[in-house]
N, CA, C and O atoms as a MOPAC input file, in Angstrom:
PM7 MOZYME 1SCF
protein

 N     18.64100 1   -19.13100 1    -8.85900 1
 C     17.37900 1   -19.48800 1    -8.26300 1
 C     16.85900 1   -20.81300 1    -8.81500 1
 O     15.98400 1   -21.39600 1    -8.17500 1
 N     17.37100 1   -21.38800 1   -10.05900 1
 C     16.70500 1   -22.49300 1   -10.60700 1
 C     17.37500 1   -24.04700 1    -9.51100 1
 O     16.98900 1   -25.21500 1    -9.51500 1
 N     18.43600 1   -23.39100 1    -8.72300 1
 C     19.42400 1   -24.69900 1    -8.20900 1
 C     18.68100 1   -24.86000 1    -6.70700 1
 O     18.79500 1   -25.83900 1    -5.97000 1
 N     18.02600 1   -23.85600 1    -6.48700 1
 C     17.95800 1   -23.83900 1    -4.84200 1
 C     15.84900 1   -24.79500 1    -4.35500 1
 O     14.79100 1   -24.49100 1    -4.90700 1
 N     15.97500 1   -25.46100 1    -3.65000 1
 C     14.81600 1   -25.78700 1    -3.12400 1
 C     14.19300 1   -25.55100 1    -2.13900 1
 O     13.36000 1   -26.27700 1    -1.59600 1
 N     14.66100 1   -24.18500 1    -1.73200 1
 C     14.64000 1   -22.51600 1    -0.91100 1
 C     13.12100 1   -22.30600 1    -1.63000 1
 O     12.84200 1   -22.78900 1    -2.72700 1
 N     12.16800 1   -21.47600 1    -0.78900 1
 C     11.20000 1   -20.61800 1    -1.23900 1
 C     12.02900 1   -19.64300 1    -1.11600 1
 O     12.52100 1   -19.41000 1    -0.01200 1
 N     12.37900 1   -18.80700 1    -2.33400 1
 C     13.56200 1   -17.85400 1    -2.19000 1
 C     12.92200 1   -16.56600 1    -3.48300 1
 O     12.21800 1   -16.87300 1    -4.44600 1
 N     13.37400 1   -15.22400 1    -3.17100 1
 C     13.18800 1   -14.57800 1    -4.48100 1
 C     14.72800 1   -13.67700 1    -4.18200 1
 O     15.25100 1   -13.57100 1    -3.07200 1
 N     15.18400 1   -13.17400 1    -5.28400 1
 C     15.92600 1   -11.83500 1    -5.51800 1
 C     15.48000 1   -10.46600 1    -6.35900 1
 O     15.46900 1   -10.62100 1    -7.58100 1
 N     15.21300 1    -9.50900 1    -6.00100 1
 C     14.74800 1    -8.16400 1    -6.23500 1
 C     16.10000 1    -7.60300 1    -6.24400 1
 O     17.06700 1    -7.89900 1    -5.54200 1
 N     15.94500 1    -6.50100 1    -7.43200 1
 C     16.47200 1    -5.77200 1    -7.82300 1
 C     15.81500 1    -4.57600 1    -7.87000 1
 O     14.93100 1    -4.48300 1    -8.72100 1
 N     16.15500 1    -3.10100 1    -6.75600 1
 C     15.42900 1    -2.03300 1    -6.92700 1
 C     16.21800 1    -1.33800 1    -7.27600 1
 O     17.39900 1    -1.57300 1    -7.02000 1
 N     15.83500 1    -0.25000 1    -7.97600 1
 C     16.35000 1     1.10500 1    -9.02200 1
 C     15.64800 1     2.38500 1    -8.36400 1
 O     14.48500 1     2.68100 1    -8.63700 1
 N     16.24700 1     2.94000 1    -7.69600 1
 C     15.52600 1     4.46700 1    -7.42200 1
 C     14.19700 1     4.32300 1    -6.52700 1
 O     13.35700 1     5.21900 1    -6.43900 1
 N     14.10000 1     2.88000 1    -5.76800 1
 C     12.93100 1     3.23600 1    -5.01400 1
 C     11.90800 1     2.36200 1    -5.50300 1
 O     10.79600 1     2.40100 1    -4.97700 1
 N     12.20500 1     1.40400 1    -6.65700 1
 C     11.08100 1     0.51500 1    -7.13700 1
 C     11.80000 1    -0.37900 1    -7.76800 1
 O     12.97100 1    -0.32600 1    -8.14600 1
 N     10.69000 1    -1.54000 1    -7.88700 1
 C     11.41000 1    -2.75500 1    -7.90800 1
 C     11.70700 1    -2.84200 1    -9.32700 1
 O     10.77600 1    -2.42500 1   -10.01600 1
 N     13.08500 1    -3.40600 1   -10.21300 1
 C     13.24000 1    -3.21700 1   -11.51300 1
 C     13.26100 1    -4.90700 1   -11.98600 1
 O     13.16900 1    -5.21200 1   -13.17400 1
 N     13.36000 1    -5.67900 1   -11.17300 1
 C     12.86300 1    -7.09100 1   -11.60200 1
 C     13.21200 1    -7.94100 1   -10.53800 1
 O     14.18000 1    -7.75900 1    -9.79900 1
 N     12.50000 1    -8.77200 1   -10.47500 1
 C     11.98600 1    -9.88800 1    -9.76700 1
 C     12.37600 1   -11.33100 1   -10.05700 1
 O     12.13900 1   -11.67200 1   -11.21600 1
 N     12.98700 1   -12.37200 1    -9.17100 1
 C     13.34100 1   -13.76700 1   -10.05000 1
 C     12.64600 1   -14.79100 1    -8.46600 1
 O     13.03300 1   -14.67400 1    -7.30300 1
 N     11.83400 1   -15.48900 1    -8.87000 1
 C     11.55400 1   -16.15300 1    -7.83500 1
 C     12.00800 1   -18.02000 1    -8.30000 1
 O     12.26900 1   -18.58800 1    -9.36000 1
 N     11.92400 1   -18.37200 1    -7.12300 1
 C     12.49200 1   -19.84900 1    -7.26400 1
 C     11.35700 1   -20.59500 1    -7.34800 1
 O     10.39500 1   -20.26300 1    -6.65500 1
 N     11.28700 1   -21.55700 1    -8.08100 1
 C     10.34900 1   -22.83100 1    -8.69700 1
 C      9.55000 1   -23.02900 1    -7.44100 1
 O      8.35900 1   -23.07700 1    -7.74900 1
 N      9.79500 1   -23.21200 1    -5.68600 1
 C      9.23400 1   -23.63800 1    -4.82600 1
 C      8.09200 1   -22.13200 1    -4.46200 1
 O      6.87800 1   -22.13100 1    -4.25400 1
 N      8.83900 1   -21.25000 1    -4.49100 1
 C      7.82400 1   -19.83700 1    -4.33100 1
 C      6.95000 1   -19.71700 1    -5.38100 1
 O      5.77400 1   -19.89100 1    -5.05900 1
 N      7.23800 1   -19.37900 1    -6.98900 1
 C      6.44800 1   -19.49300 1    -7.68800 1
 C      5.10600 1   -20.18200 1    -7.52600 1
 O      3.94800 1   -19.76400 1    -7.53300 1
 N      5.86100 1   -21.82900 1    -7.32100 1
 C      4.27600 1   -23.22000 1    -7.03100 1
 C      3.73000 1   -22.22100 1    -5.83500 1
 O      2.80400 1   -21.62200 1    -6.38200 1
 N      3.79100 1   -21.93900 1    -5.04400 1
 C      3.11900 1   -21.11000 1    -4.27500 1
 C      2.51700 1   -19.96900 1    -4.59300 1
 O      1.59000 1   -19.40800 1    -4.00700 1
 N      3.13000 1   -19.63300 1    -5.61600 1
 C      1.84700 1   -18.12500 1    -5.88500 1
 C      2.89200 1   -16.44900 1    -5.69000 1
 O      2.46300 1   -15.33400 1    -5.98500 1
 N      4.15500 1   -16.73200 1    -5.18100 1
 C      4.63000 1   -15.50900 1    -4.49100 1
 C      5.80800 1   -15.01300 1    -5.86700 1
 O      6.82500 1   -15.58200 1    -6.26300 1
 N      5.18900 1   -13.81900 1    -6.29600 1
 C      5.96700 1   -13.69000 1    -7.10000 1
 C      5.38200 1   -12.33900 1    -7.70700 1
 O      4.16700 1   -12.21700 1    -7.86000 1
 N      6.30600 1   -11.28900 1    -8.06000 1
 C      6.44100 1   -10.24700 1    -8.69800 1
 C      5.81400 1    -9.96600 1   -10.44500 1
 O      5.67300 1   -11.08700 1   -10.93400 1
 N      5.53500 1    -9.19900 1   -11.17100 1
 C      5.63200 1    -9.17800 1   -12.15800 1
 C      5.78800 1    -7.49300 1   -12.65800 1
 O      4.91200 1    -6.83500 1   -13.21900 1
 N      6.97100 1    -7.09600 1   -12.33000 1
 C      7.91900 1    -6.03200 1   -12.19900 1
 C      8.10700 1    -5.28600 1   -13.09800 1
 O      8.30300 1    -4.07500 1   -12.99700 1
 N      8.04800 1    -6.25000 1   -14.58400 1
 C      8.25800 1    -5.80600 1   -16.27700 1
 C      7.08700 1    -5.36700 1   -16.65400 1
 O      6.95700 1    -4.82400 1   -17.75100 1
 N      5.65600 1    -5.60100 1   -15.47300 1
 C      4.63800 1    -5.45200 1   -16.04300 1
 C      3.63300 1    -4.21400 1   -15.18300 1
 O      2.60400 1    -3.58500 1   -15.42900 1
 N      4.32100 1    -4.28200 1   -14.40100 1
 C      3.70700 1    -2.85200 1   -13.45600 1
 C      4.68500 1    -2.38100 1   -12.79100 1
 O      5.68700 1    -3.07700 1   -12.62700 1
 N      4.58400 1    -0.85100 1   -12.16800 1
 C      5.61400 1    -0.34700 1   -11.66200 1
 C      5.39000 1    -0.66100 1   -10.48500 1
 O      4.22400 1    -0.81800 1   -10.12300 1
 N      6.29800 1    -0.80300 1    -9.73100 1
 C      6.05900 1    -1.41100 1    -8.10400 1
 C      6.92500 1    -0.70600 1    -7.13600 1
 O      8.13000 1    -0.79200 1    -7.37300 1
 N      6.58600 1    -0.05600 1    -6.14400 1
 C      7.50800 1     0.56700 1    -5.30600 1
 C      8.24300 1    -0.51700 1    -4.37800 1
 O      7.62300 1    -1.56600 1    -4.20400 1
 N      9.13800 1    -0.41800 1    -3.93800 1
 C      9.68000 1    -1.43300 1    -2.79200 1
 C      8.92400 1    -1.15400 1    -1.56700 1
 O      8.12900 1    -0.21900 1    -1.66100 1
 N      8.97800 1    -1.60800 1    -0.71700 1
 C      8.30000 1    -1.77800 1     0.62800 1
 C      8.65800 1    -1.00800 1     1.38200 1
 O      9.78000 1    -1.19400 1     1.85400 1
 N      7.99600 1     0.00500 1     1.76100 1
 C      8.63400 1     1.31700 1     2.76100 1
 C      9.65000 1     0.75700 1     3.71200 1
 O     10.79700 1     1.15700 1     3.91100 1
 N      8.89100 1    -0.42800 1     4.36200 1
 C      9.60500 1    -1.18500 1     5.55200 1
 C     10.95300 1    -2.39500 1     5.53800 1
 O     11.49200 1    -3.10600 1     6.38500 1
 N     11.13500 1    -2.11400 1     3.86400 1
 C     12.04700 1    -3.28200 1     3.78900 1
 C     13.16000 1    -2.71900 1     3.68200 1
 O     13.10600 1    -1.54500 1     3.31400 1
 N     14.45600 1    -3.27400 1     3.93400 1
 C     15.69100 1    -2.40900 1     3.82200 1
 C     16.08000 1    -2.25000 1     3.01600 1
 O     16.99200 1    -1.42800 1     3.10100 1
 N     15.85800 1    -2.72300 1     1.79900 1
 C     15.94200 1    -2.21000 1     0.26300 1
 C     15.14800 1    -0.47900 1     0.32100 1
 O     15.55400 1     0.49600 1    -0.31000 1
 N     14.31600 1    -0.50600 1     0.97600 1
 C     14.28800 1     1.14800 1     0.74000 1
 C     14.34000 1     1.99900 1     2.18600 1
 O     13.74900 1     3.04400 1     2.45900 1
 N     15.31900 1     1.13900 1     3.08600 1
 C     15.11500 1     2.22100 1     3.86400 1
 C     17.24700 1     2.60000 1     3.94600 1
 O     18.09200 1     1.74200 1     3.68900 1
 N     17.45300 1     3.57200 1     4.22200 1
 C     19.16100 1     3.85500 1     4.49300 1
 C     19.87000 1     2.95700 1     5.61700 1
 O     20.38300 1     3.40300 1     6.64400 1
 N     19.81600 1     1.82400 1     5.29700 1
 C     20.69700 1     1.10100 1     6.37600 1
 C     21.81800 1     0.95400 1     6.10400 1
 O     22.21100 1     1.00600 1     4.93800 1
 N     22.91600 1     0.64500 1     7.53600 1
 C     24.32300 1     0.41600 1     6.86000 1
 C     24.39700 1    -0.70300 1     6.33300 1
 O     23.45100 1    -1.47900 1     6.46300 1
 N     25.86700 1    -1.17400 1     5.39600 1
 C     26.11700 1    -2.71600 1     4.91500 1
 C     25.82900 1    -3.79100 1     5.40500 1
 O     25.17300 1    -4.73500 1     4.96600 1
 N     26.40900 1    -3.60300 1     6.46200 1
 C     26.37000 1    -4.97200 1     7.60000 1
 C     25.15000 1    -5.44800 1     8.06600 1
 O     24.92100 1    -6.65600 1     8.13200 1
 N     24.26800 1    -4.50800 1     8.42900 1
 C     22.89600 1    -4.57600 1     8.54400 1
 C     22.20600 1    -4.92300 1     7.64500 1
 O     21.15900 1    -5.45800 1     8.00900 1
 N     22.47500 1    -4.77800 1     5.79100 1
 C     21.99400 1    -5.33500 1     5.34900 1
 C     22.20100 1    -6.18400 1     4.91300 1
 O     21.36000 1    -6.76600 1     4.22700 1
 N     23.79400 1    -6.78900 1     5.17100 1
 C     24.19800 1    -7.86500 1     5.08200 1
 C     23.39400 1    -9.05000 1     5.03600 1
 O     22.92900 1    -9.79500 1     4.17300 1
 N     23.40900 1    -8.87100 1     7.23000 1
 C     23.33000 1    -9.90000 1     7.92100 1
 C     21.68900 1   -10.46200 1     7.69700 1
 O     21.23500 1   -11.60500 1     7.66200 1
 N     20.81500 1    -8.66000 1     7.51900 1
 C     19.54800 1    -8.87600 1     7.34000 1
 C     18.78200 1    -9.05400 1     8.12400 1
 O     19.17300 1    -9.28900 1     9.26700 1
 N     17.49100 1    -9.01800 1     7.85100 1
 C     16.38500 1    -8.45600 1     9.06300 1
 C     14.97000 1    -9.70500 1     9.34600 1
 O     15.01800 1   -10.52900 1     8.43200 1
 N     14.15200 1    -9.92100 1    10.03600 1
 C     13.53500 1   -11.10600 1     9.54900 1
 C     11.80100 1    -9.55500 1     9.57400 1
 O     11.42100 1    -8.64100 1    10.30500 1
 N     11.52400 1    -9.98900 1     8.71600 1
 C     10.18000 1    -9.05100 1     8.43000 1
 C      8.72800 1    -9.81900 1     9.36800 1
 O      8.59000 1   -11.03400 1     9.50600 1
 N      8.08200 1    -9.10500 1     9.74100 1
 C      6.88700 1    -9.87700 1    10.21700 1
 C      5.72100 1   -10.01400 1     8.64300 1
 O      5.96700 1    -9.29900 1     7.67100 1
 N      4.77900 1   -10.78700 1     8.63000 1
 C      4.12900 1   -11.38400 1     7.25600 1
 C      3.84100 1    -9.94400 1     7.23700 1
 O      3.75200 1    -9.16800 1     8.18800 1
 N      3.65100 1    -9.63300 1     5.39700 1
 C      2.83700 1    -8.81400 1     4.86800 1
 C      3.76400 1    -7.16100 1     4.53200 1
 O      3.35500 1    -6.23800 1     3.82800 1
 N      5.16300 1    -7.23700 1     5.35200 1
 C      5.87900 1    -6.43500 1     4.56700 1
 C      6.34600 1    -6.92400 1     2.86800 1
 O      6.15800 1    -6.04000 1     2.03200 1
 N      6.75900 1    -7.86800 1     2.50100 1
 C      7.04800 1    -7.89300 1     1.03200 1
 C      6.25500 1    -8.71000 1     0.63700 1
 O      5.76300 1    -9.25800 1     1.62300 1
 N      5.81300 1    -9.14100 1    -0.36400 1
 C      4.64200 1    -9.67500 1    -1.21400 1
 C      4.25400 1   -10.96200 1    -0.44500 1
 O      5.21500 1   -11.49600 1     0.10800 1
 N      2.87100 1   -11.67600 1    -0.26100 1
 C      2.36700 1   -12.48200 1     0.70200 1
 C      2.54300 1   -12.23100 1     1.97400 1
 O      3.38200 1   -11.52200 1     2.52800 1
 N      1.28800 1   -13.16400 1     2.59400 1
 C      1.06600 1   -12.93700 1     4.00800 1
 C      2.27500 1   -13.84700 1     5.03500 1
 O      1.84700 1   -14.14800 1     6.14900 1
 N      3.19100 1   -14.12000 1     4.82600 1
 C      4.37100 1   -14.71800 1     5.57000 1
 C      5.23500 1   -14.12000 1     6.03800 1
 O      5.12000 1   -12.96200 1     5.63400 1
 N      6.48300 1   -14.26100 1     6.99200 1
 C      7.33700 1   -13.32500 1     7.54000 1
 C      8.36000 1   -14.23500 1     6.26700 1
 O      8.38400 1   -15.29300 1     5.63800 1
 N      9.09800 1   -12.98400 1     6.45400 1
 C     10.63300 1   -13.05700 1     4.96500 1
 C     11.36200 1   -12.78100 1     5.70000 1
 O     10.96200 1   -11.78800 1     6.30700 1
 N     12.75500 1   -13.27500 1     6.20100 1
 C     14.21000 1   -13.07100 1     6.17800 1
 C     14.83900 1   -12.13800 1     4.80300 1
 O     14.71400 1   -12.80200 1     3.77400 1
 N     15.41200 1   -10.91300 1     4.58100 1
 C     15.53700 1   -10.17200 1     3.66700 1
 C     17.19200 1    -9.80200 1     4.10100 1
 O     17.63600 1    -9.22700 1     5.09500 1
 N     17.69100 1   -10.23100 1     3.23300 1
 C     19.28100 1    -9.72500 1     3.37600 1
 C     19.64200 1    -8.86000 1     2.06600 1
 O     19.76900 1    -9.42600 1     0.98100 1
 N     19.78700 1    -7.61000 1     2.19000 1
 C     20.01200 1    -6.47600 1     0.81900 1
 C     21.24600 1    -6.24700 1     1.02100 1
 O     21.89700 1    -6.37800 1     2.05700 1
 N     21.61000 1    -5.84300 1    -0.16700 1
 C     23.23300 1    -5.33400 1    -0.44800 1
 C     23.47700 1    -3.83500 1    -1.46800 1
 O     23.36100 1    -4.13700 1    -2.65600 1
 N     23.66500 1    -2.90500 1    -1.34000 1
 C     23.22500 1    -1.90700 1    -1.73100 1
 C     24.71800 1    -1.19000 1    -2.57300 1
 O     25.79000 1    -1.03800 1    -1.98800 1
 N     24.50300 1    -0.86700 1    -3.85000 1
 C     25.13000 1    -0.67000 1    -5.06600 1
 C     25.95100 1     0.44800 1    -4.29700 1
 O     25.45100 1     1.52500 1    -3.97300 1
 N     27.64100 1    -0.02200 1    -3.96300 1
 C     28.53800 1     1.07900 1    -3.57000 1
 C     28.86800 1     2.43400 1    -4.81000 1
 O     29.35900 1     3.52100 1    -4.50500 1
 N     28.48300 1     2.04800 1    -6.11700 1
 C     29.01300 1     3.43000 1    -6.96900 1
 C     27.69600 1     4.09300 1    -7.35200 1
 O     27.65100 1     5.06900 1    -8.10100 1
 N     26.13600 1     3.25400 1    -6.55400 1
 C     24.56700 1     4.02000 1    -7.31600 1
 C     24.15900 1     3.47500 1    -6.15100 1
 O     23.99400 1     2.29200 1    -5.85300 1
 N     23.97900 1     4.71400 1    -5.36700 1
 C     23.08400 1     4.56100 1    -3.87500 1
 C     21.46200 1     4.22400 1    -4.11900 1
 O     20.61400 1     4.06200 1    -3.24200 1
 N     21.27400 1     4.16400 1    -5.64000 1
 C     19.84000 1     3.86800 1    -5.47100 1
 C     19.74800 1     2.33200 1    -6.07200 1
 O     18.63600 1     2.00700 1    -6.48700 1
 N     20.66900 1     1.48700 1    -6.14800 1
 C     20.02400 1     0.04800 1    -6.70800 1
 C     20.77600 1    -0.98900 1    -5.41500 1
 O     21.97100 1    -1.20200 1    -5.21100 1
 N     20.12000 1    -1.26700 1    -5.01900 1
 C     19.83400 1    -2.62900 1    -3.82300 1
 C     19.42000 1    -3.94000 1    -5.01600 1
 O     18.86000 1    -4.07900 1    -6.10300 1
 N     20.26100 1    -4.88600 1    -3.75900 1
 C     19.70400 1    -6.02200 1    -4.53400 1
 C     19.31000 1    -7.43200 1    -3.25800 1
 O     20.26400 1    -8.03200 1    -2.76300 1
 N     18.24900 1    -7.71100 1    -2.96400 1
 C     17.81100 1    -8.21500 1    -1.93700 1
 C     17.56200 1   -10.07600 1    -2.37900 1
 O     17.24900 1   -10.65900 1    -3.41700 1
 N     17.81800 1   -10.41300 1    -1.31000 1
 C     17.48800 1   -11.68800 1    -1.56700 1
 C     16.37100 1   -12.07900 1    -0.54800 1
 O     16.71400 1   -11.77200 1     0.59400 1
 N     15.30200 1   -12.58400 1    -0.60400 1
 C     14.32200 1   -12.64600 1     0.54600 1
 C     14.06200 1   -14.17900 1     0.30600 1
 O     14.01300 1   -14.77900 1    -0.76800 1
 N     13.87100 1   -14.76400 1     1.87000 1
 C     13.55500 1   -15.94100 1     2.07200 1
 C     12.39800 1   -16.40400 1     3.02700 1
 O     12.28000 1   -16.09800 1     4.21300 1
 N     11.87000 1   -16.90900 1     2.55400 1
 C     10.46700 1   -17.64100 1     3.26500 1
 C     10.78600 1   -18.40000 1     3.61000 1
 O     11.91700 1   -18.88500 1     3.58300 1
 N      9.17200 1   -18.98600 1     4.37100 1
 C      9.64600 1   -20.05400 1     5.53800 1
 C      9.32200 1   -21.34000 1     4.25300 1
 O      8.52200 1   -21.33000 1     3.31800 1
 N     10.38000 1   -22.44300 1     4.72300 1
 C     10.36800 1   -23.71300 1     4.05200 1
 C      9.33000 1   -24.02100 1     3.27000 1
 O      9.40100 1   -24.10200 1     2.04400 1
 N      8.09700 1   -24.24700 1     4.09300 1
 C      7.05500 1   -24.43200 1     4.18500 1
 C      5.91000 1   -23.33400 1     3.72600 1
 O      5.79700 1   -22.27100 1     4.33700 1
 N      4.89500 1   -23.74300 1     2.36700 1
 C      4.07600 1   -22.42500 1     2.11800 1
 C      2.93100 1   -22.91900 1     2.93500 1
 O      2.69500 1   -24.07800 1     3.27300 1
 N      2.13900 1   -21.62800 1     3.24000 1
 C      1.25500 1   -22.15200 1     4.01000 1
 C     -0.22500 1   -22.73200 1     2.85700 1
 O     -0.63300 1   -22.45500 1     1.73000 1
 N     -0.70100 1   -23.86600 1     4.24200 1
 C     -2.16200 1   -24.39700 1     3.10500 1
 C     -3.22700 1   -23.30800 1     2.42900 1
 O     -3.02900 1   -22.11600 1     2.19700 1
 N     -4.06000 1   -23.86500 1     2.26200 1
 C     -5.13200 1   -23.11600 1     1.25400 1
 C     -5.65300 1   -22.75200 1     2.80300 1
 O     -5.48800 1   -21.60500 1     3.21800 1
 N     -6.23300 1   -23.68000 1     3.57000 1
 C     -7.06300 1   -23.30300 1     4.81700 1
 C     -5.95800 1   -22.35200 1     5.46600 1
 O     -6.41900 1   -21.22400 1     5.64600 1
 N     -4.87200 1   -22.46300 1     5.79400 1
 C     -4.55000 1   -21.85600 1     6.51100 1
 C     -4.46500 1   -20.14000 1     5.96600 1
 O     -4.65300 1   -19.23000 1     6.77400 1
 N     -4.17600 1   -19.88800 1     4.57500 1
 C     -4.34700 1   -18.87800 1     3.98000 1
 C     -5.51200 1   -18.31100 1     4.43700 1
 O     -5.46600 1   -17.35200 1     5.20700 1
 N     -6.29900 1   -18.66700 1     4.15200 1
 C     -8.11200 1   -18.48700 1     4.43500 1
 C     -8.24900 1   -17.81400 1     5.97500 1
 O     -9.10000 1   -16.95200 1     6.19400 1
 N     -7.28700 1   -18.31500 1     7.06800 1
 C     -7.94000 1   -18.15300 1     8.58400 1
 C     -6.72900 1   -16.73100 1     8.41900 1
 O     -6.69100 1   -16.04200 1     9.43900 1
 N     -6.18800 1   -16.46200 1     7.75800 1
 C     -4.98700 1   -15.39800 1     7.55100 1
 C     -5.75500 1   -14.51600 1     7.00000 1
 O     -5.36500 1   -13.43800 1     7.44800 1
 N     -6.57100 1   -14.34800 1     6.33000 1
 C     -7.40600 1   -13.64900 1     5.51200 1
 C     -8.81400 1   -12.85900 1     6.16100 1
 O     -9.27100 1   -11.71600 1     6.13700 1
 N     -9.24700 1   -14.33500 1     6.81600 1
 C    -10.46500 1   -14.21600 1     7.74000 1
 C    -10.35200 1   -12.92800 1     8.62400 1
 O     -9.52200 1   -12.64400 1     9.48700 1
 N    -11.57600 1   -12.14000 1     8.08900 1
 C    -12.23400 1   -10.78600 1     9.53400 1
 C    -12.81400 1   -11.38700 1    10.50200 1
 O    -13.83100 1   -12.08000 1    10.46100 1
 N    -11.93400 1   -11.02600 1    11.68600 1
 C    -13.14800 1   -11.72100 1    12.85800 1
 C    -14.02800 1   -10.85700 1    12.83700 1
 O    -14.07300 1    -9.68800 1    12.45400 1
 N    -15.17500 1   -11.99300 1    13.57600 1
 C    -16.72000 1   -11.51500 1    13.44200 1
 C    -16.62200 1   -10.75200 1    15.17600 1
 O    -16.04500 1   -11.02600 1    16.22900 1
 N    -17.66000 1    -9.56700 1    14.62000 1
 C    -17.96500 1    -9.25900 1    15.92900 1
 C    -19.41800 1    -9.22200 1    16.09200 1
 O    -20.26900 1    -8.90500 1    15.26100 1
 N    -19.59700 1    -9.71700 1    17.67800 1
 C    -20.96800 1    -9.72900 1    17.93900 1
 C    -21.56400 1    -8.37000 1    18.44800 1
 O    -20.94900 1    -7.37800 1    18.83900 1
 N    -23.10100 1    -8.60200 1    18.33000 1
 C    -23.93600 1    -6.80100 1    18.72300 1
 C    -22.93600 1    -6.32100 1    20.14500 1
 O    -22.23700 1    -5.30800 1    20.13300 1
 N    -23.02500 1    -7.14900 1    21.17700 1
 C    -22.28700 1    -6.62300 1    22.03600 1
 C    -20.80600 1    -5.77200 1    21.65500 1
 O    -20.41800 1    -4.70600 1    22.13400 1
 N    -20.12100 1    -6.67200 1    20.59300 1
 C    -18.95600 1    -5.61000 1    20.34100 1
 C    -19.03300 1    -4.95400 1    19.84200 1
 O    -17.98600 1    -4.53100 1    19.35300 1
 N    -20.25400 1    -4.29400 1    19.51500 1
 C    -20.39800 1    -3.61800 1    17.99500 1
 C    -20.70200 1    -2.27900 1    19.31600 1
 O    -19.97500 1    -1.31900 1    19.57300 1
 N    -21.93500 1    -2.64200 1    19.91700 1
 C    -22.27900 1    -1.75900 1    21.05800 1
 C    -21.57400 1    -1.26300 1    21.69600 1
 O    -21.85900 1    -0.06800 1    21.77900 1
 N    -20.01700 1    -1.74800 1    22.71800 1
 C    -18.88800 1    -1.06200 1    23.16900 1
 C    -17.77100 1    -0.53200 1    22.64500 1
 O    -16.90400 1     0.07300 1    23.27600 1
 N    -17.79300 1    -0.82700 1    21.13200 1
 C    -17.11600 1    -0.11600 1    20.09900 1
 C    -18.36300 1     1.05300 1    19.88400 1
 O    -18.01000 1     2.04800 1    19.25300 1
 N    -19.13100 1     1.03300 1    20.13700 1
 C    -19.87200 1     2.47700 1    19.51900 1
 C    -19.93900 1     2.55800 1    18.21500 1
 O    -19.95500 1     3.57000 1    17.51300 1
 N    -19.98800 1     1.14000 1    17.83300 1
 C    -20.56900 1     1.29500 1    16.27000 1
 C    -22.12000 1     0.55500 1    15.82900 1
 O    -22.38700 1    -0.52400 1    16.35800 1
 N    -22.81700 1     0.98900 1    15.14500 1
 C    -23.90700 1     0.53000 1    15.05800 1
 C    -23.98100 1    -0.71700 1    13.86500 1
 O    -24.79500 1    -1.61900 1    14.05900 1
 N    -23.18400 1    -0.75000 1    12.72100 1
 C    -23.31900 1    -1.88300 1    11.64000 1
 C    -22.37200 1    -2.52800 1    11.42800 1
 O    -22.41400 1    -3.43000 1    10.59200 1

């Protein structure tokens, strides 16, 4: 991970949770990054590191929509799953080139507002 100028990480899960984390210098400057040694972390229901897929499938790999593995971005996730310990996967996940800005984080974040009228045909009062 130190060679690549990839927003890139590799996970290593053990039994269903993540057992360490290595992110690349371009993800890190961005903020996206694990700390695995320091809390227990389950893997992502939705990622193929914990779900039973075959090899090839996790070969070739899946592209995630934002907000399945850590940050709000979609990840390309290609896992490879331990043939003699069905429980350790080892995933490599890739982001897009590009992290997104501070503003753009922000409008990712942002609750739209609703007005009395929507509040009124939702049948909610506050």
């Amino acid at each position: 991970m130190t060679i690549t100028d990839k927003r890139a990480m590799i996970v290593v899960g053990k039994e269903g949770f993540i057992d360490w984390a290595w992110s690349s210098e371009p993800l890190l400057k961005s903020g996206v990054f694990y700390r695995a040694r320091q809390e227990v972390i389950e893997l992502p229901s939705a990622s193929l590191a914990a779900q039973e897929v075959d090899g090839d499938e996790g070969r070739y790999g899946y592209h995630h929509p934002g907000g399945i593995w850590l940050g709000s971005e979609p990840v390309h996730e290609m896992t490879v799953f331990s043939p003699s310990n069905d429980q350790m996967t080892i995933s490599l996940l890739l982001y897009p080139d590009r992290a997104p800005s501070r503003w753009e984080m922000a409008e990712l974040k942002e609750e739209p507002v609703l007005d009395s009228f929507d509040k009124f045909m939702d049948g909610r009062t506050s």
